[in-house]
N, C-alpha and C positions, 0 to 999 in steps of 0.2 A: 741297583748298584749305587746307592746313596753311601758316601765312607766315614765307616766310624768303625765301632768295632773291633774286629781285627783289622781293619785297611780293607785293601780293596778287593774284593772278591764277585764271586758271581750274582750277588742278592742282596736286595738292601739291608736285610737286617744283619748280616754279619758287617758290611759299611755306617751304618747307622749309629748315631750315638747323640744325644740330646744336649742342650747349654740350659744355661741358670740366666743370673740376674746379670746387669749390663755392670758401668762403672765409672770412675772418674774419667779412665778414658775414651771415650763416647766421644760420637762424630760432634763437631762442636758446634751442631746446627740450634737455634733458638729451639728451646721447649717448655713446655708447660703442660698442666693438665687438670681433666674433673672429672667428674662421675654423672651418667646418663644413664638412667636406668637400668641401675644396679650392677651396670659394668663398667671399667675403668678406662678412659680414653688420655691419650696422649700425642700432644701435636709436637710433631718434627717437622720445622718449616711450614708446610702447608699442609701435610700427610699428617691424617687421623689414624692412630691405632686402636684399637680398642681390644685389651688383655682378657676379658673374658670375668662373669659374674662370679661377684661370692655371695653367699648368704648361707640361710638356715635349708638344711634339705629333709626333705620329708622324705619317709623310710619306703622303700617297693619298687616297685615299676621296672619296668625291663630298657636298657639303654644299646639304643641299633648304631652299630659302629660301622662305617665304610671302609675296607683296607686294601692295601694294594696285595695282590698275592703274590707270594715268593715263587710258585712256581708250580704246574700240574703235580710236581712230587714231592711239595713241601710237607713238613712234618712238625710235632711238637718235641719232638726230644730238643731239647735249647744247646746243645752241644755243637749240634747242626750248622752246617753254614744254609741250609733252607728249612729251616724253622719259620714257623708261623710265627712271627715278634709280638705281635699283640694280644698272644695268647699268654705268651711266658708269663708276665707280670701278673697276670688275672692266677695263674692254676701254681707257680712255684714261688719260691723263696733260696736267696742267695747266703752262704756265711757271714757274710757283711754286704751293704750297699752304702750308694752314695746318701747323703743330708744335703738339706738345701742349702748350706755351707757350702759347698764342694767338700767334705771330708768325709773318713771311714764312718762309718757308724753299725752298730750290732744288727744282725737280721736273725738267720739260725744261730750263731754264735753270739754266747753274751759278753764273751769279754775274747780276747786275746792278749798274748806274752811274745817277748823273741831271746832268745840268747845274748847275750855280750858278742857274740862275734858274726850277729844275724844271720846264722845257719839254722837254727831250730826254731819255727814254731809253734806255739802251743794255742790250741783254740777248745776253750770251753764252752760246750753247746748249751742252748736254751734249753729246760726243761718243760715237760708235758705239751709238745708238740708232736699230732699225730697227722699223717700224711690222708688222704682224702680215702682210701679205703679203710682205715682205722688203725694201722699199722704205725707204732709208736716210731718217732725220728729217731738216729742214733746213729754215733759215729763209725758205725761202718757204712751210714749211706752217705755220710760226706766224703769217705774216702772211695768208694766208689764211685763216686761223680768225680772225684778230681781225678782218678784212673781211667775212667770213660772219657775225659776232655782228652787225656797222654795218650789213648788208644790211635796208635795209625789210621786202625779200620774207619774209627770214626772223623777220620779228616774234619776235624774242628780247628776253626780259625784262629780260636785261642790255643791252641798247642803250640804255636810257633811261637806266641809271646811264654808261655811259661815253661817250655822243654830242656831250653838252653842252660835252664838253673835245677829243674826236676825231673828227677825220676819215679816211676810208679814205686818203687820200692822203698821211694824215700817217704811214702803216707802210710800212715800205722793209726790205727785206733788203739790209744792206752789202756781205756776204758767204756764203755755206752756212751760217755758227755764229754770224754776229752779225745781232740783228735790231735796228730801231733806229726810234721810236715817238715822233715829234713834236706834241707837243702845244697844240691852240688856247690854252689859258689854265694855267698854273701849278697843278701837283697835284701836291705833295709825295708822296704816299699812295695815287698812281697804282696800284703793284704790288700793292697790298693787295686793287684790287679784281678783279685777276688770280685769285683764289683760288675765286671764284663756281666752280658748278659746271657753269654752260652756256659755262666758259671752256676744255674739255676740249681738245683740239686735236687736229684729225681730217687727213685724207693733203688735200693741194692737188686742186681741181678735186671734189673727193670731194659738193659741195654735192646734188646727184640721189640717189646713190646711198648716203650715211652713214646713212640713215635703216633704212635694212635692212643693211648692209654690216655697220657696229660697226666696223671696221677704225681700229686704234687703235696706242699702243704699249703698252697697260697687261699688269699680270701675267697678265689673259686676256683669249684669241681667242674670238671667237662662233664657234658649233656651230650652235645656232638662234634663232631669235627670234620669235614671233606676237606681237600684238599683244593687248594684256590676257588673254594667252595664257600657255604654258607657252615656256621657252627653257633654253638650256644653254649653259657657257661651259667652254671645258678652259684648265690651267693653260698658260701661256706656257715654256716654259725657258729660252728667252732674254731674259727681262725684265732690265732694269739693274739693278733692287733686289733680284734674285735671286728663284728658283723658288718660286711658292705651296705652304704645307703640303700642301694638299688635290689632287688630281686635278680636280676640276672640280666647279662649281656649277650645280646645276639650281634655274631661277625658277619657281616655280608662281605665279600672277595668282589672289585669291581675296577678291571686291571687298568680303566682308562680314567684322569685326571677331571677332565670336566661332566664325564659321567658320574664321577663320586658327587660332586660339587652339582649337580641336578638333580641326586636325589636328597641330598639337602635342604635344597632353596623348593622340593617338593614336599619337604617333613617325613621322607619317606625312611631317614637315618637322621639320628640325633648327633655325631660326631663324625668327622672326616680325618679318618689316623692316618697319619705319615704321610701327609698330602700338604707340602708350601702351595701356600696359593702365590699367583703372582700380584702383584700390584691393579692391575683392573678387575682380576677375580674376587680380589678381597673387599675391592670399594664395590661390587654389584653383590657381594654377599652383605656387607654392611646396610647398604642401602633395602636390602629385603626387609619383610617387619615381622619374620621368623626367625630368623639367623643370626647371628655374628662372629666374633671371631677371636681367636684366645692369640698372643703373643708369646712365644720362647725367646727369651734372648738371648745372642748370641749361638745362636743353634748351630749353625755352621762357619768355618772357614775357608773361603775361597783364596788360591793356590794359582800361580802360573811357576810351573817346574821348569828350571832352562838348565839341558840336560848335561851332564857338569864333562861327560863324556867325549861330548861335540862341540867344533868348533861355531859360534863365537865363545861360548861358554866356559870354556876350560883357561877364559883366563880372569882370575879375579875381577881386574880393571875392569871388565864388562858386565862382569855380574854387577858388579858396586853399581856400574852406570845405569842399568837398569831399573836397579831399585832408587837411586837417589830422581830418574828422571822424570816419573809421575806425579801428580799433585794429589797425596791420600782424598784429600778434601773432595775434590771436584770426581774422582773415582769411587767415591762410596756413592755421593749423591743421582749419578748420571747412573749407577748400576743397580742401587736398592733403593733411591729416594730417603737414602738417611739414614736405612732403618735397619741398623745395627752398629759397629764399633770399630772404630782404625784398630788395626792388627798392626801398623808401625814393623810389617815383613817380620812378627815375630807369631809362630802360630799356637803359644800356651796362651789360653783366654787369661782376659783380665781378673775373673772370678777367683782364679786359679791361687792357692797359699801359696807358691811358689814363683807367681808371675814376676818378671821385672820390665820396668817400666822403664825403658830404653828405648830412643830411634836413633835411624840417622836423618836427617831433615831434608825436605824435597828442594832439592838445590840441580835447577836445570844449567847452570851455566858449568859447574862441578862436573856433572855426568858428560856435558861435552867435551870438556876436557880429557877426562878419563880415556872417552870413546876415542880420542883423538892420538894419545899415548897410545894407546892399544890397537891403531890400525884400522879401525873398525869402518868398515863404508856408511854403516847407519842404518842399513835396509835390514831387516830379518821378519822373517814371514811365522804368522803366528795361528798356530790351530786351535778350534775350537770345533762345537757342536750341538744343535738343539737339544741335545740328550737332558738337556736343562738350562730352565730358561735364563738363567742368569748368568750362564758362564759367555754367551754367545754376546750380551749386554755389557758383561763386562770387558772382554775381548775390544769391544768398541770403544770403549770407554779407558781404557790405558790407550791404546793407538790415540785418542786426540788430546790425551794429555800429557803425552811424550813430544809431542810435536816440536814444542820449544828445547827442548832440549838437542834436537837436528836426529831424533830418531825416528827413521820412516817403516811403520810397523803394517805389513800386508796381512789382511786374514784371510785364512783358508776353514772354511767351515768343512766337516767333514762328516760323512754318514755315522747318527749317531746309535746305529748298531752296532758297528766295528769299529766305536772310535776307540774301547778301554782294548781294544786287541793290535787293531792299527797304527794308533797313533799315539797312547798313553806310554812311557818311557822308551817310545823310539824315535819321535818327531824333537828336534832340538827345542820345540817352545811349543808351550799350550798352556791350555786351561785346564783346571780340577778345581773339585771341592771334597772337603771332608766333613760329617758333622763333629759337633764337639764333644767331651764326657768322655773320652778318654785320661785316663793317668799321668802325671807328667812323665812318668818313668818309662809306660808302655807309650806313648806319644813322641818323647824322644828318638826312644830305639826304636822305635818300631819303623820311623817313616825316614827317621834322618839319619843313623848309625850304616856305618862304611856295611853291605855287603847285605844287609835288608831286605829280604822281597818284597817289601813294599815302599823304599826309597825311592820314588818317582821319579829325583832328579838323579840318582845313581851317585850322588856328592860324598865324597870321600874324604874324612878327616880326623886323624889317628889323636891327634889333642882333643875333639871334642869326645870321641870312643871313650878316650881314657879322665878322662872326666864323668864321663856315663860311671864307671867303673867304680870309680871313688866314691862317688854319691850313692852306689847300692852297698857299699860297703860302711858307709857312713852311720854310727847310732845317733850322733848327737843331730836334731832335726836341723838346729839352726845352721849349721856348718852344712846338710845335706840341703838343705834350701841354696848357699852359699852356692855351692856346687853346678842345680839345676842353673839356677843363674847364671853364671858363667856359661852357663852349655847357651843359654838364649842368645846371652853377646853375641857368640862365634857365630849362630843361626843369623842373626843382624849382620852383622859384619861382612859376612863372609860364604854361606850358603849359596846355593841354588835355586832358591827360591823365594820367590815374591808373592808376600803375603799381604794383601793391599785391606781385606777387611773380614769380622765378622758377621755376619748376618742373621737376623731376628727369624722363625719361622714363622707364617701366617697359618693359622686351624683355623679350620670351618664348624661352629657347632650351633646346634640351637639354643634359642635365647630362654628355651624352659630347662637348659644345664648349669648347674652351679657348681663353683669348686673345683673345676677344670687346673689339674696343675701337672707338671712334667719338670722333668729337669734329669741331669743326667742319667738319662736309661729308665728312669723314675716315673712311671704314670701312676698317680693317686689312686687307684683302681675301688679305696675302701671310702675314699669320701666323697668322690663326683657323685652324682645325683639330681636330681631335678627339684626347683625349688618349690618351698615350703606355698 
């Protein structure tokens, strides 16, 4: 249950979602950096990262990947909320994805159009792409895959974000290369959320069978598949983006965290997917003369929800005090050692074309104030859970730097089986995290709009709704930028939530992989490789 995604659901890969590059606004700790045998290190304060090798890769070899499994039932249909994620990328391809920009960029489609009043639009497909049994692409499997996301039966976590604006009857193939995508209600920013990863696009009719098949057009074809199991995928030669370094990838499923991370540091897997190392894992995997370890930045944002529904919550003045009462500074460094970005309680990344660069400034003498208007005794008990290891860290780390502000903050750690049932949007305060690579549109509404299934804090606010509103109806970008922006302020200002930072991910991989790269939803799958 890593969240990114759709939000939060039963499995990481529908929570899951990747960050890019960091930014001006970065923890403000000294840094500097070199290069060490052929891979990039970077010191934050005293903390070495090292982002992992590039060079020349020579062509073959088979690359053993460690993953967590979704689940004795997981499956590859990508529609799926238990989809097998690290297969997706390897066997399909989406209508667009993201670029290492954060923007749309072409995948099966080569271009796309929208209407003057952003209700229609039109997507012209790639030509001579053919899915992995030989079966030419063509826009009736696009529109079957965006019918299969709308499908009830297949409770896909992206229906919720795209329902609300579509209907199945609103996708029509014009022609074989044009598909064409009519819309209930005006979404500038429609295609953005094109990008999810349960958006893969699989052969027409394929609904039965994609779940074992994989049959896709990406740079690799399934060999095998088990379920929380071992699988194999061999390189495509005919992919359109051209042939994978590698010969092929074997998945090994190995549901425990330091068991992935031992058969690494044994040579026994060359990459450790969807696995943050902590802070001591990543300096005993460094310190191996096999191993190292690649950096994501900004991968995730950590999140303390205070439930807008309960009281202390439900009154501004307190939420303010909360968020002015912490030191960003001293809370990144006591939780991650650096090593990632003040979020300044706003949670679009800095990478983001849309982000705005607004706080309000950690002013404890302010927040005592506040709390003081507001009646507030100062004591509120604050949950948390091993369920990951950072959130319990961080937990600690806002309680001792609230202090000064005369906020006396208790935690309650809480079994981290039943904490997203227990105590996630029922407990007035806690901990979450989500990762990043979501959309600003589906990020918005998704987590923070009045009435949301996944608004953790339950925070209800009809001026930020109807700003949502205006901004999908918006064609001109700069004025819909304008918009998001504004939606951030109120987030700042005024939310329910405290967003203290982002966080870097640590990968575990061998030091014979080059080309290691990731970023929204994005694994390189066609140039990683082992080097030359």
């Amino acid at each position: 249950m890593l969240f990114g995604g759709a939000g939060l659901a039963v499995a990481p890969w529908i929570l899951a979602a990747c960050g890019s590059s960091s930014s001006a606004a970065s923890s403000t700790s000294s840094s500097s950096s070199s290069t060490v045998g052929g891979a990039t290190t970077s010191a934050t304060g005293s903390t070495a990262v090292t982002t992992g090798a590039a060079g020349t890769t020579k062509s073959g070899g088979t690359l053993r990947i460690a993953r967590p499994p979704a689940s004795t039932v997981e499956t590859l249909d990508p529609a799926s909320s238990l989809s097998a994620y690290e297969y997706l990328g390897a066997l399909y391809n989406r209508l667009v994805k993201q670029d290492a920009s954060g923007t749309v960029a072409p995948d099966l489609a080569a271009s796309w159009s929208v209407s003057t009043d952003q209700m229609t639009w039109t997507f012209v497909l790639r030509e001579g792409v053919a899915f992995h049994n030989g079966k030419a692409f063509t826009s009736a499997d696009a529109v079957y895959t965006l019918q299969h996301i709308l499908d009830a039966k297949t409770k896909s976590p992206q229906a919720g974000v795209l329902s609300p604006f579509l209907d199945s009857s609103g996708i029509t193939a014009k022609d074989a290369k044009t598909l064409v995508v009519k819309l209930k209600s005006p979404n500038a920013e429609f295609v953005s959320l094109l990008m999810n990863y349960n958006c893969y696009v699989i052969p027409v009719g394929s609904a039965a069978t994609i779940g074992a098949s994989g049959i896709g057009t990406g740079p690799f074809s399934l060999v095998s598949f088990k379920a929380a199991g071992k699988g194999t995928v061999k390189a495509n030669p005919n992919y359109f983006g051209g042939a994978p370094k590698v010969d092929s990838i074997e998945f090994t499923a190995i549901a425990d965290v330091q068991a992935r991370v031992n058969a690494l540091l044994a040579q026994q897997v060359d990459l450790v997917a969807q696995t943050n190392l902590d802070y001591a894992t990543a300096k005993t995997v460094t310190a191996s003369s096999t191993a190292t370890t690649a950096t994501v930045k900004n991968a995730a944002w950590y999140v303390m929800p205070m439930l807008y529904s309960a009281k202390p919550f439900t009154d501004l003045k307190v939420r303010q005090a909360f968020k002015m009462a912490y030191d960003p500074q001293e809370v990144i460094d006591l939780s991650i050692h650096g090593l990632g970005t003040i979020a300044n309680n706003n949670p679009v990344p800095p990478t983001d074309p849309n982000y705005l660069d607004y706080s309000v400034p950690h002013d404890p003498d302010k927040a005592k104030s506040l709390l003081a208007s507001a009646g507030f005794s100062g004591s509120q008990q604050l949950y948390t859970s091993s369920y990951e290891p950072v959130m319990s860290i961080l937990a600690q780390a806002y309680q001792s730097s609230v202090k000064g502000s005369g906020l006396d903050i208790s935690i309650q750690t809480a079994s981290a089986d039943s904490y997203y049932t227990d105590v996630w949007i029922k407990k007035p305060f806690c901990v979450s995290y989500w990762y990043t690579g979501r959309p600003v549109d589906q990020l918005l509404n998704q987590i923070f709009r009045t009435g949301s299934s996944y608004n953790e804090s339950l925070w209800a606010d009809s001026s930020f709704d109807a700003i949502l509103d205006s901004a999908r109806k918006e064609a001109d970008a700069a004025k819909r930028k304008q918009y998001y922006q504004d939606a951030q302020k109120i987030l700042v200002d005024s939310s329910a939530s405290i967003v203290p930072f982002f966080a870097d991910r640590i990968i575990g991989l061998s030091k014979k992989v080059v080309n290691y790269k990731e970023f929204g939803f994005e694994f390189d799958y066609v140039n990683i490789g082992f080097g030359a």
